[in-house]
N, CA, C and O of each residue as an XYZ file, in Angstrom:
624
protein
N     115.713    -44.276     -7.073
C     116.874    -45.135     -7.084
C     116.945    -45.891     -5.758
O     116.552    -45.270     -4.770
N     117.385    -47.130     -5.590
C     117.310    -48.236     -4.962
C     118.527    -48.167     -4.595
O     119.263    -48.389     -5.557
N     119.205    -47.917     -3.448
C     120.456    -48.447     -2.285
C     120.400    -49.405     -1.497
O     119.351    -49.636     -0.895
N     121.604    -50.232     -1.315
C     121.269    -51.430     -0.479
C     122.722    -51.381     -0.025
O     123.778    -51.243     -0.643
N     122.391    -51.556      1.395
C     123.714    -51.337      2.015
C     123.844    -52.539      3.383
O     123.162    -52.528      4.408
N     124.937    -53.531      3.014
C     124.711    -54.872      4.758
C     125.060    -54.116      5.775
O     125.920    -53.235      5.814
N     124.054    -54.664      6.948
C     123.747    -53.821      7.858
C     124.585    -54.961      8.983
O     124.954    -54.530     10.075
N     124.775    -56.087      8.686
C     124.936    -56.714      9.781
C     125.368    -57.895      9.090
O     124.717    -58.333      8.141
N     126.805    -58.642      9.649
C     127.240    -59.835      9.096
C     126.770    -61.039      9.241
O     126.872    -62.053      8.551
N     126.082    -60.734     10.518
C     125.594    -62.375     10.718
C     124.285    -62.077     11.403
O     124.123    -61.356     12.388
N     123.401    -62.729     10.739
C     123.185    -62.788      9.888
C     123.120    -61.517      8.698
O     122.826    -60.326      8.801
N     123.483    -62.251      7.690
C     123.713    -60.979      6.349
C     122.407    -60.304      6.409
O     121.408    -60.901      6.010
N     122.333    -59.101      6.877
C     121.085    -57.921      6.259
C     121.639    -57.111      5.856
O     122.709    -56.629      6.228
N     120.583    -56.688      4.532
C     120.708    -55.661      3.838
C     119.696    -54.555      4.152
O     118.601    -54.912      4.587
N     119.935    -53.300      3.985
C     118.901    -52.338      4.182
C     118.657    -52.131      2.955
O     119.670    -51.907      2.293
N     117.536    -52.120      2.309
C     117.084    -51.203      1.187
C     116.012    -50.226      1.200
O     114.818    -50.268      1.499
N     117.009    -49.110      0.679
C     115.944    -48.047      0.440
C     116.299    -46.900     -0.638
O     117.074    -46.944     -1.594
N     115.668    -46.103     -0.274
C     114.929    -45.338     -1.841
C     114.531    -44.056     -1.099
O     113.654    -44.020     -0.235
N     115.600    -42.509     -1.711
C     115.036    -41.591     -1.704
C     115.402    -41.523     -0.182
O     114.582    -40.759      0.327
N     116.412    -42.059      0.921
C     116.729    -41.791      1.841
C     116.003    -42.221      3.031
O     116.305    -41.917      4.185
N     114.766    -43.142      2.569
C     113.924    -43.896      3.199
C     113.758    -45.447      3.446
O     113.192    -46.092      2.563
N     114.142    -45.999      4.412
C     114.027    -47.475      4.392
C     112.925    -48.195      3.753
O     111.866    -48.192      4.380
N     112.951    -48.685      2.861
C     112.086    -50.153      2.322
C     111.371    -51.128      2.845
O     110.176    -51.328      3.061
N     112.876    -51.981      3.084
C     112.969    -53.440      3.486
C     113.887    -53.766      3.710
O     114.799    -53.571      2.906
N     114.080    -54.333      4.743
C     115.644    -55.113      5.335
C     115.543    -56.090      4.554
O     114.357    -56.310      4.309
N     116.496    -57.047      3.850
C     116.894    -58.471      3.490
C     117.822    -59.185      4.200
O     119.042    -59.038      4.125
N     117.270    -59.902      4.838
C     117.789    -61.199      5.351
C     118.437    -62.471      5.236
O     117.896    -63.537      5.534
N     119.707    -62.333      4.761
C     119.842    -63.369      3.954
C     120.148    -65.110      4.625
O     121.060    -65.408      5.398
N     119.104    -66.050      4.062
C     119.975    -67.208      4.635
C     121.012    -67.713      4.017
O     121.896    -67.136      3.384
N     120.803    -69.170      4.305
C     122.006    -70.203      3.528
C     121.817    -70.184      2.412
O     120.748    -69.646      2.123
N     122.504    -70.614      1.428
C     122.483    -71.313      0.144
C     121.597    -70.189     -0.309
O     120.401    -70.388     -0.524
N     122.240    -68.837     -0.481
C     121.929    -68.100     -1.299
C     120.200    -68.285     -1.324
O     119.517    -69.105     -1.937
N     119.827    -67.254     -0.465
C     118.419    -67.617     -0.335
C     117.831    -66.321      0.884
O     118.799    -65.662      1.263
N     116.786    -65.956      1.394
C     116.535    -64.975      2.535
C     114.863    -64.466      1.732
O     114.271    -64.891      0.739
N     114.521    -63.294      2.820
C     113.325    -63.288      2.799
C     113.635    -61.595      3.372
O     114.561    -61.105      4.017
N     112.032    -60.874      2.621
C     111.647    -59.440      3.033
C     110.691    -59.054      3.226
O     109.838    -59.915      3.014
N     110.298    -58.151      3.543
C     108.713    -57.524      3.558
C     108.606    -56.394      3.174
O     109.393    -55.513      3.521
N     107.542    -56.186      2.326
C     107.279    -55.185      1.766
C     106.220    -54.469      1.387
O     105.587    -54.883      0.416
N     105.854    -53.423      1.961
C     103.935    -53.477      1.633
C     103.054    -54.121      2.417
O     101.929    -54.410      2.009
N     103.632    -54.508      4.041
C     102.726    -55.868      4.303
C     102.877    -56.978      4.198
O     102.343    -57.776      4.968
N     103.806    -57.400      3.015
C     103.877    -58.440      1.945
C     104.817    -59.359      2.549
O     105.789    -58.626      2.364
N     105.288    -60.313      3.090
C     106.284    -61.128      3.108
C     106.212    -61.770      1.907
O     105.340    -62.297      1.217
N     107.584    -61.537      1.853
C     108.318    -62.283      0.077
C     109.426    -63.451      0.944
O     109.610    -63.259      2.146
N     109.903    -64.265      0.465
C     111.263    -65.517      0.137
C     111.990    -65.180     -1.148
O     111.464    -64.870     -2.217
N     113.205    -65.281     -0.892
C     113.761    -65.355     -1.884
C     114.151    -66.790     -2.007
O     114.610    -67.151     -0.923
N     114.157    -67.793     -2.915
C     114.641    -69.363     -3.151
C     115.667    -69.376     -3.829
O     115.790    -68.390     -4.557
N     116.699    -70.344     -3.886
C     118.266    -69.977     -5.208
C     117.840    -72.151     -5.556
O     117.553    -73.129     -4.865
N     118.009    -71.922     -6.624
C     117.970    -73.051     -7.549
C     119.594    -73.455     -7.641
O     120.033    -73.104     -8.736
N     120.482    -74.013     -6.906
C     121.979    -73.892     -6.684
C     122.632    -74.002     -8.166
O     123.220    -73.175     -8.863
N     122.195    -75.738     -8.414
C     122.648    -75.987     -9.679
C     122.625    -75.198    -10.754
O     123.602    -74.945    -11.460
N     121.471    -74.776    -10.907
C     120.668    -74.056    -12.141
C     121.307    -72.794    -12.096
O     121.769    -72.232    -13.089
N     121.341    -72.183    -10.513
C     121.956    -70.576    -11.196
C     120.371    -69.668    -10.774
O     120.423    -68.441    -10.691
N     119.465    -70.169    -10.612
C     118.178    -69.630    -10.810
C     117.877    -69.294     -9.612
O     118.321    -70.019     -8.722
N     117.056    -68.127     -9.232
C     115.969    -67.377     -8.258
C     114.793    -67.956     -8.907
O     114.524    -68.537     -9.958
N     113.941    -67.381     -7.369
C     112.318    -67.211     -7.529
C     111.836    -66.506     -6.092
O     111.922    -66.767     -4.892
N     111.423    -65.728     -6.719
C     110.522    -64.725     -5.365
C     109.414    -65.301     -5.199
O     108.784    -65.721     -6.170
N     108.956    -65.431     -3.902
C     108.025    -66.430     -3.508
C     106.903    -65.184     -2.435
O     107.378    -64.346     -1.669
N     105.813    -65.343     -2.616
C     105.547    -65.143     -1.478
C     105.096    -65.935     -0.276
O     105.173    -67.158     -0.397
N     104.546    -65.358      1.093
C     104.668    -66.331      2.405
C     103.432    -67.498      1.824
O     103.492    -68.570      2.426
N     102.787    -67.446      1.185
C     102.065    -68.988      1.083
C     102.821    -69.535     -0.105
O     102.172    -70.366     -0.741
N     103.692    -69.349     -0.434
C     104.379    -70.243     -1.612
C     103.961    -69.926     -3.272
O     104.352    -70.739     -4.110
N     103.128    -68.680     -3.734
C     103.253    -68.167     -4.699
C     104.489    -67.655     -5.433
O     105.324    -66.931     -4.891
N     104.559    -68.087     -6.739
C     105.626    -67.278     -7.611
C     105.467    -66.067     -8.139
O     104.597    -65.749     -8.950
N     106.619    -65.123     -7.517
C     105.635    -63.526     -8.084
C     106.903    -63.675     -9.304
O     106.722    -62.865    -10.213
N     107.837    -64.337     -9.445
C     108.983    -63.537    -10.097
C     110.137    -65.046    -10.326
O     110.327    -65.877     -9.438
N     110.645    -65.081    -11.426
C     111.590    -66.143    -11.711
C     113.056    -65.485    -12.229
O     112.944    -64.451    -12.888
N     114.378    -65.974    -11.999
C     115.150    -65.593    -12.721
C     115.332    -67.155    -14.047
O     114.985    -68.330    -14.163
N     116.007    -66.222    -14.687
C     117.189    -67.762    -15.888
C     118.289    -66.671    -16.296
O     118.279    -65.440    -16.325
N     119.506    -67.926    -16.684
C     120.548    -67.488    -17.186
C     120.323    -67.931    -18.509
O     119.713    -68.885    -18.991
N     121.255    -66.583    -19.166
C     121.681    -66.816    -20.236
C     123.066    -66.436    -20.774
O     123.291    -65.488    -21.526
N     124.012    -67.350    -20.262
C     125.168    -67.389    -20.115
C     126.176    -66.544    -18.914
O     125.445    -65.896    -18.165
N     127.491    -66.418    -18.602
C     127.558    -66.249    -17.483
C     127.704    -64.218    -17.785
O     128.480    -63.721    -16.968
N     127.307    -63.554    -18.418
C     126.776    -62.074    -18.536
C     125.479    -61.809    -18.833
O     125.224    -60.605    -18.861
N     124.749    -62.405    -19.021
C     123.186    -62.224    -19.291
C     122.163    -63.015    -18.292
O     122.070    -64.233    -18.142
N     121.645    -62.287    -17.844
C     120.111    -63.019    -16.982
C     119.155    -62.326    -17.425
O     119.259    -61.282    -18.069
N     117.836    -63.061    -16.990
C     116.338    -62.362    -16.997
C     115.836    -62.516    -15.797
O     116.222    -63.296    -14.925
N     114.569    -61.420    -15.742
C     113.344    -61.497    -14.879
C     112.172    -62.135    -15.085
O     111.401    -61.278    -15.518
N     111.797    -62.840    -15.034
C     110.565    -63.197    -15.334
C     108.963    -62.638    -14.414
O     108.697    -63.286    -13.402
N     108.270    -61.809    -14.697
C     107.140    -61.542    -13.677
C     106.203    -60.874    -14.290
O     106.450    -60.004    -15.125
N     104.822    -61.281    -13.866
C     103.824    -60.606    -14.341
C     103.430    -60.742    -16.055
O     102.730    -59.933    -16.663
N     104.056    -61.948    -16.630
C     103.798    -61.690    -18.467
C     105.408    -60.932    -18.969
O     105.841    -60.983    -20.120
N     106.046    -60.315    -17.907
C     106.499    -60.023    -18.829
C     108.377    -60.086    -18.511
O     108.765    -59.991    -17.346
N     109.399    -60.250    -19.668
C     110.973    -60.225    -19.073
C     111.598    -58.911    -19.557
O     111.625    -58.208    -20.567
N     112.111    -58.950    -18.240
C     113.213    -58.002    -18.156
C     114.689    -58.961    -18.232
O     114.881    -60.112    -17.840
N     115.449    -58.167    -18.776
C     116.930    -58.401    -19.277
C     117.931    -57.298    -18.877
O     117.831    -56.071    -18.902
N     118.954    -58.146    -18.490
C     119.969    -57.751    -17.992
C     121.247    -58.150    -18.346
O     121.380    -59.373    -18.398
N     122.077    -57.589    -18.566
C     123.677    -57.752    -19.045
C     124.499    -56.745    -17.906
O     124.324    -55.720    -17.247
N     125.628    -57.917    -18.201
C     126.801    -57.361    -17.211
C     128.014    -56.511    -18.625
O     128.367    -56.958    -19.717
N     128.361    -55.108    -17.894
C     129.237    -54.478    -18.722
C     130.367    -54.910    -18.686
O     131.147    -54.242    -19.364
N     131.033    -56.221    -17.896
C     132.470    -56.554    -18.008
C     132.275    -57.603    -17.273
O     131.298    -57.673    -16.527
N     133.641    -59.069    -17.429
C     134.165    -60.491    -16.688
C     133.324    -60.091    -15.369
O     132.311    -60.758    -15.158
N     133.588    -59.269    -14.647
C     133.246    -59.331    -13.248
C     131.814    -59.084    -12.912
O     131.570    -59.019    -11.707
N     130.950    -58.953    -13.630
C     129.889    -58.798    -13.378
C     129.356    -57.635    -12.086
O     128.528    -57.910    -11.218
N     129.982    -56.476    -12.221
C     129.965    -55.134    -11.470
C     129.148    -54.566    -11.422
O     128.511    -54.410    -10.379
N     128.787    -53.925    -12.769
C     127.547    -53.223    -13.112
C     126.944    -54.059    -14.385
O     127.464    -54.368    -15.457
N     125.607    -54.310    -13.832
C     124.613    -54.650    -14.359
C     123.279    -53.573    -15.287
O     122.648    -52.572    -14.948
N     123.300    -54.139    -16.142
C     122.755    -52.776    -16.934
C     120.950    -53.636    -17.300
O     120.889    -54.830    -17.592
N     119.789    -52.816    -17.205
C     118.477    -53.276    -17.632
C     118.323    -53.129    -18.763
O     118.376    -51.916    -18.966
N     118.122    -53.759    -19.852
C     117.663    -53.539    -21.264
C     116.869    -53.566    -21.744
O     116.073    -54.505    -21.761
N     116.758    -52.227    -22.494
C     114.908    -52.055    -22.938
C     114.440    -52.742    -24.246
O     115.162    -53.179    -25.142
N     113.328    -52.748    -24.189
C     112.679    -53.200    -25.575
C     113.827    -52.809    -27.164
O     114.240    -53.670    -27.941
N     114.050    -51.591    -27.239
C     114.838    -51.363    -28.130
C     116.720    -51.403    -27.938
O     117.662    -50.687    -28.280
N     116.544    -52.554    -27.267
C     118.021    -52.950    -26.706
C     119.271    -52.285    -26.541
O     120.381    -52.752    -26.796
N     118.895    -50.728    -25.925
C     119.597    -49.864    -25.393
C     119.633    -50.000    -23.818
O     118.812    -50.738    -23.273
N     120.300    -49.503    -23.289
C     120.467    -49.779    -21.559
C     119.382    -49.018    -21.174
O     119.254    -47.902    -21.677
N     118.249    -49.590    -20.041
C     117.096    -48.735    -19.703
C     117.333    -47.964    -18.249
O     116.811    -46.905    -17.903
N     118.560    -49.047    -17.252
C     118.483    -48.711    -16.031
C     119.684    -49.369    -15.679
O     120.670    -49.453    -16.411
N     119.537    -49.998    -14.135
C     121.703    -50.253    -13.906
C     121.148    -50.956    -12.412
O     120.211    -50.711    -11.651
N     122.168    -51.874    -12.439
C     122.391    -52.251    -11.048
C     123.712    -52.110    -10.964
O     124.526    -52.664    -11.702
N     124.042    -51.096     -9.737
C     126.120    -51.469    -10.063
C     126.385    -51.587     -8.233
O     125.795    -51.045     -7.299
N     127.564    -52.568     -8.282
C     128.197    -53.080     -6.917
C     128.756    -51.532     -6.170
O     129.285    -50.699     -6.906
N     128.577    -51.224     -4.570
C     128.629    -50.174     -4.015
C     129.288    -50.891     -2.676
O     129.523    -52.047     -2.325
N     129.448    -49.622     -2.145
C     130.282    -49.964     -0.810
C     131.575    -50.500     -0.286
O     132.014    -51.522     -0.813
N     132.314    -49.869      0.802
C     133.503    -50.592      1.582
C     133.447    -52.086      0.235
O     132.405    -52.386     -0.347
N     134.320    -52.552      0.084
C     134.711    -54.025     -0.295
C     133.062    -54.140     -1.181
O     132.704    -55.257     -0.807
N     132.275    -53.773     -1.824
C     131.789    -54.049     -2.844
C     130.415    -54.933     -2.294
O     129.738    -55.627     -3.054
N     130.085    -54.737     -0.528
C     129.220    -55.535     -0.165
C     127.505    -54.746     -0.522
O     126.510    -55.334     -0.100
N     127.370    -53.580     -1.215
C     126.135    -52.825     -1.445
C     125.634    -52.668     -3.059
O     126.223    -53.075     -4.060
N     124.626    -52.097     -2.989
C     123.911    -51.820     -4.463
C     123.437    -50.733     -4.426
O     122.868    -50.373     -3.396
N     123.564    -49.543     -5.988
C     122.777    -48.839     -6.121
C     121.913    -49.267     -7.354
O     122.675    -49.615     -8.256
N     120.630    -49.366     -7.712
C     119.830    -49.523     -8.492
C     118.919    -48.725     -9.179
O     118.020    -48.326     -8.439
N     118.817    -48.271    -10.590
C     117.988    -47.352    -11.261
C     117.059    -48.472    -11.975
O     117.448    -48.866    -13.075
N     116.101    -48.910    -11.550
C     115.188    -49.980    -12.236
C     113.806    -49.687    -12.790
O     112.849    -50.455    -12.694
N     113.795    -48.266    -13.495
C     112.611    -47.479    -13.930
C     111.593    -48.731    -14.436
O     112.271    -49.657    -14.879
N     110.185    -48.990    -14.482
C     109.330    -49.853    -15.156
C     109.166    -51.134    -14.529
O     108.560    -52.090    -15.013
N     109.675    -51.093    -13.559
C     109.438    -52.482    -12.257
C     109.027    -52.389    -11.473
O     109.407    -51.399    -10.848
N     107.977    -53.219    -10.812
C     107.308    -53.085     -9.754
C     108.201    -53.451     -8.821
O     109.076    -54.307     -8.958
N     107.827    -52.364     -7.234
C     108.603    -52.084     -6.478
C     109.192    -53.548     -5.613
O     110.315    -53.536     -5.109
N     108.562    -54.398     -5.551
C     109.366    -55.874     -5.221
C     109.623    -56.808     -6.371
O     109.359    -57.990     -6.153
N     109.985    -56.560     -7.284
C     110.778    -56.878     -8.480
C     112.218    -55.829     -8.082
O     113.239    -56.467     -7.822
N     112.311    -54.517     -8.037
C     113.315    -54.425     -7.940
C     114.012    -54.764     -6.763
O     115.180    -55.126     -6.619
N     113.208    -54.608     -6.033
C     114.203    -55.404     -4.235
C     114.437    -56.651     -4.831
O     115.538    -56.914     -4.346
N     114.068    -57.858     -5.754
C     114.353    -59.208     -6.162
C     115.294    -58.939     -6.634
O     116.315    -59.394     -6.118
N     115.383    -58.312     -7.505
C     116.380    -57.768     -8.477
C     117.976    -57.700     -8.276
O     118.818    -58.445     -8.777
N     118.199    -56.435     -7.272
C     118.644    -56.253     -6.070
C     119.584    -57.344     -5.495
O     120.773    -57.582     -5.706
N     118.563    -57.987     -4.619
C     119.074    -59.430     -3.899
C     119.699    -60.167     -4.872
O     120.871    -60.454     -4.627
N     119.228    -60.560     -5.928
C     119.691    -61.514     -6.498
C     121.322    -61.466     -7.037
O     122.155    -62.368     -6.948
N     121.522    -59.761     -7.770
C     122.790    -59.596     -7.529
C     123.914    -59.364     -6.326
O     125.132    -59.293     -6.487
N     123.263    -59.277     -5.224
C     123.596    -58.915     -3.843
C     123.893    -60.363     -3.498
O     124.883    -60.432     -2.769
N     123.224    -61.837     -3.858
C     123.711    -62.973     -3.389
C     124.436    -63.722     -4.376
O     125.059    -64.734     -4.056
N     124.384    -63.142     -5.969
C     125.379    -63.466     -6.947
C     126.644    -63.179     -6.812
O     127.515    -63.876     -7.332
N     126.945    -61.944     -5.979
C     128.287    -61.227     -5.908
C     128.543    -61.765     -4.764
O     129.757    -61.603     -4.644
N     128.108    -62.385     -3.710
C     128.424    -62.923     -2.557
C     129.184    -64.541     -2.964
O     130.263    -65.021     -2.616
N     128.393    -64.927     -3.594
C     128.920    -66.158     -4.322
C     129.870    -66.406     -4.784
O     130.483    -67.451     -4.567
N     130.334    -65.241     -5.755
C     131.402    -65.089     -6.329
C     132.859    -64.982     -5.891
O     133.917    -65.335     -6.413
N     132.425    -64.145     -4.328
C     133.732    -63.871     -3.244
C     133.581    -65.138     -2.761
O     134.555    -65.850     -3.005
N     132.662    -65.686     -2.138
C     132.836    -67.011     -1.480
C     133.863    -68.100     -2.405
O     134.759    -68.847     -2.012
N     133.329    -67.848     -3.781
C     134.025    -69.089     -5.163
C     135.335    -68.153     -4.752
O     136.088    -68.678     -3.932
N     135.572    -67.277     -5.065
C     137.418    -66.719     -5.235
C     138.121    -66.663     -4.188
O     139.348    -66.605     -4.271
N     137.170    -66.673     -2.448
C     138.184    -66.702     -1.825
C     138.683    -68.560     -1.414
O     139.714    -69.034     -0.936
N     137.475    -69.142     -1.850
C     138.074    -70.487     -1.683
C     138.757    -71.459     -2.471
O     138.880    -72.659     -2.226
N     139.393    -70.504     -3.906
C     140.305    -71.153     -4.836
C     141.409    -70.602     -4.010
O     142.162    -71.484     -3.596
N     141.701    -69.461     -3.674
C     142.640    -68.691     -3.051
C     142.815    -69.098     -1.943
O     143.605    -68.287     -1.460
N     142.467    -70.261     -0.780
C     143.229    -70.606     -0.460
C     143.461    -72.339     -0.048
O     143.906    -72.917      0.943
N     142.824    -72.851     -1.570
C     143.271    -74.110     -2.017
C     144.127    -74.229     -3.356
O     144.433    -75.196     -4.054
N     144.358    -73.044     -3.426
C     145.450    -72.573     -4.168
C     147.200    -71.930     -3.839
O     147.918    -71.587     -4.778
């Protein structure tokens, strides 16, 4: 299981780790976007603003991994041949559930921490930087979301 907990506000890092062991820090930049390492590996994360869409990149500009929406409770993974699917169990998009082939819940992403800034993740059948993508992506979706509500709230 996958924990992700911000380590630091400015810039936004996340720690992730697994089994009580650090991972990968995430770094987040602007516009919903940041970068990790993993394995050696430097990854990017990219946000498609309009679209709603990710893509895990690695440092020479390879695509390991795509998101898409499908409406505002359903996304996918795209990587390797193959998608993973995901649904949110309620409006707020809290806990995120993985759905298996036989469209029962396979695994979970659900919002953690003080004020809701962390993740715990059960992402059985994903390679291990798919689920750190994974991860992030709801980690800068839910960031988004406070950013959208606190700035109706106070142009409201």
């Amino acid at each position: 299981m996958l924990h992700a907990k911000r380590t630091s506000l400015w810039p936004r890092r996340y720690e992730i780790s697994e089994g009580g062991r650090t991972l990968t820090v995430f770094t987040a930049g602007k516009w919903r976007s940041g970068e990790f390492e993993l394995g050696g590996t430097g990854y990017r994360v990219r946000s498609h603003r309009l679209a709603g869409t990710y893509e895990l990149l690695t440092a020479d500009g390879s695509v390991v991994a795509t998101t898409d929406r499908q409406g505002p409770r359903r996304w996918s993974v795209h990587a390797s041949g193959q998608v993973f699917r995901f649904e949110s169990d309620s409006i707020g998009i809290r806990n995120q559930s993985l759905i298996g082939p036989d469209g029962e819940p396979a695994g979970s992403i659900t919002r953690t921490g003080r004020a809701g800034f962390g993740a715990s993740a059960d992402l059985p059948g994903l390679d291990a930087e798919i689920q750190v993508f994974a991860v992030v992506v709801m980690l800068l979706r839910w960031r988004r979301r406070r950013v959208v509500a606190a700035s109706a709230a106070a142009s409201g």
